[in-house]
C-alpha positions as CSV (number, residue, x, y, z in Angstrom):
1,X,63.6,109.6,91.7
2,X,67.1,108.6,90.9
3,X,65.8,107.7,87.0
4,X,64.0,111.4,86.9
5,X,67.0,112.8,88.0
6,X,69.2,111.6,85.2
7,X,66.8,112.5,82.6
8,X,67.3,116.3,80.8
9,X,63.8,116.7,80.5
10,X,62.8,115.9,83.8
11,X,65.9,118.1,85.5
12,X,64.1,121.3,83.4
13,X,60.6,120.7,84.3
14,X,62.0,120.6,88.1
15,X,63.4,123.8,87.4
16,X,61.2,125.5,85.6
17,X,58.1,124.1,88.5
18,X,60.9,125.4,91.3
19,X,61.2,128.7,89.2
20,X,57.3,129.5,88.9
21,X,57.3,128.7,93.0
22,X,59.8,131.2,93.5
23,X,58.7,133.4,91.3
24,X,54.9,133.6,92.8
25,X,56.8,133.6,96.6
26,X,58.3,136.8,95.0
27,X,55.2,138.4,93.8
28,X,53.6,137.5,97.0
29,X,55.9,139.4,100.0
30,X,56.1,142.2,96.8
31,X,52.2,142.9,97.4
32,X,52.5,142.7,100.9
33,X,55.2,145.3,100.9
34,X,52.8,147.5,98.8
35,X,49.8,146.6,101.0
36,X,51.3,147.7,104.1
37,X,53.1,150.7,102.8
38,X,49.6,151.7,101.1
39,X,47.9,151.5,104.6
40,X,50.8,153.6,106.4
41,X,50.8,156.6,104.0
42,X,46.5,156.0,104.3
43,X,44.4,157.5,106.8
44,X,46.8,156.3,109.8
45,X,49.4,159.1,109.0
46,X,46.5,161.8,108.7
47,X,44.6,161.1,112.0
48,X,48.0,161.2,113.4
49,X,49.3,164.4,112.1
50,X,46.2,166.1,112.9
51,X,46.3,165.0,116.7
52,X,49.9,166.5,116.3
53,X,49.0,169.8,115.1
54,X,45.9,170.2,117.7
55,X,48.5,169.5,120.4
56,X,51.0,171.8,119.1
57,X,48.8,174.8,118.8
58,X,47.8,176.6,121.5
59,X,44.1,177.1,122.7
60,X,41.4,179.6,121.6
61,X,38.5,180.6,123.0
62,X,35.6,179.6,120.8
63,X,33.8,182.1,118.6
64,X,30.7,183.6,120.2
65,X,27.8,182.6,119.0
66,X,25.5,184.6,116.4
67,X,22.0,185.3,117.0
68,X,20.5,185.3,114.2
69,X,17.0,186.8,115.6
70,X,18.5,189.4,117.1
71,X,17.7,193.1,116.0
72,X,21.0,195.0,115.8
């Protein structure tokens, strides 16, 4: 290890093997972060806003039904 450490070489293959790690770590908790934003601004926000909006309004009376055999 010691003999590796002294040699140039070895000291930029270390770095560039510790760079590509870091570099994937990155990419990784990147697609995470655009996974889980995806889902939240998905379907979760909509069935949510929807329950919201039936809450907030008030209550009808449903529509009478048609007949449609019925002579008028």
């Amino acid at each position: 290890m010691r003999e590796r450490l002294s040699d140039p070489a070895w000291r930029r293959y270390g770095m560039a093997l510790l760079a590509g790690k870091m570099i994937a770590v990155a990419l990784l908790l990147l697609g995470i972060l655009a996974f889980t934003t995806w889902m939240r601004s998905g379907t979760a926000f909509a069935v949510e806003a929807t329950t919201q909006a039936a809450a907030t309004q008030p209550a009808t009376q449903p529509a009478a039904a048609v007949d449609p055999y019925a002579s008028g």
